[in-house]
N, C-alpha and C positions, 0 to 999 in steps of 0.2 A: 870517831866511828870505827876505825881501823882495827884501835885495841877493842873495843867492846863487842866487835865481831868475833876476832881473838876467843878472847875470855868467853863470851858464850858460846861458839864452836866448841872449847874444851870443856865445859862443864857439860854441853848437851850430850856430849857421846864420851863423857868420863869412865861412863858404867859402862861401854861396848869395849873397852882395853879389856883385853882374855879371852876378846868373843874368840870363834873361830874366821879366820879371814876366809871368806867367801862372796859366792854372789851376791847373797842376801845379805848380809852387811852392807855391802858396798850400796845395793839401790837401798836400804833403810835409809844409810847417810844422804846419800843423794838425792833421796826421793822427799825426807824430813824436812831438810836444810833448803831447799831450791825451795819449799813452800814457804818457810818463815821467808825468805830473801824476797819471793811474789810479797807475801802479807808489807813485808817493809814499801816495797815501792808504791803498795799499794796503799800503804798510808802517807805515803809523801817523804818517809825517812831516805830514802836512798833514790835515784835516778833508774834502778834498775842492777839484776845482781842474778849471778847464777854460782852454780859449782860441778865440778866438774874431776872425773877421776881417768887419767890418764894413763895408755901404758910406758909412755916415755920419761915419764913423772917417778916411775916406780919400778924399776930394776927387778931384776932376780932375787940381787943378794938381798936389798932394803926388804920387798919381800918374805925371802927366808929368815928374814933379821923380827920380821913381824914389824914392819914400817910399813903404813901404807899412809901415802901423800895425795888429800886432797885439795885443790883450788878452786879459792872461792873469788869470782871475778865482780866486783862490784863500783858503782860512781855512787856517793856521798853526794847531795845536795848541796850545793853552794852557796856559804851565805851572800845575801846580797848587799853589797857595802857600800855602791850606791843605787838610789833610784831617781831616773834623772827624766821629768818632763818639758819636753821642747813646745813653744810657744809663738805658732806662725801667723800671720795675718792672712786670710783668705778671699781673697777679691771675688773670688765665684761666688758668693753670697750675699754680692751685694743685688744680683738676679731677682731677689726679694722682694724688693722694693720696686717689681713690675710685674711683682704676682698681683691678683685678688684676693 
């Protein structure tokens, strides 16, 4: 799930390299990406996931450089590798047997 995050983050905002770095870049990315990450949890792919553009993430220089560092904070569903039912005897039920 990591890489395929990856790999679609770059291919989604392939085309916005050159844009101009500004406000609206930033919330398109943010605003794009945070929807696909809801759609994922909301189909059960992920446990839940955001992104997020920070100014301690991104310097002056990285900035003047035309770097801009986004973070994508996500949990991956867990496969489940066991599933394990417990099987107790229940004496309260024997009440039953003094119903009608």
């Amino acid at each position: 799930m990591f890489d395929w995050i990856r790999n679609d983050f770059t291919q989604t905002f392939w085309s916005k390299v050159d844009n101009p770095t500004n406000q609206r870049l930033i919330n398109s990315i943010l605003n794009s990406y945070n929807v696909m990450l809801n759609g994922l949890a909301a189909s059960g792919m992920i446990l839940g996931g955001r992104i997020v553009f920070r100014s301690e993430d991104n310097s002056t220089t990285d900035l003047l450089s035309g770097i801009t560092k986004f973070y994508i904070h996500f949990t991956p569903t867990i496969p489940a590798e066991q599933v394990i039912g417990i099987v107790e005897y229940d004496p309260d039920y024997l009440e039953i047997l003094f119903t009608a």
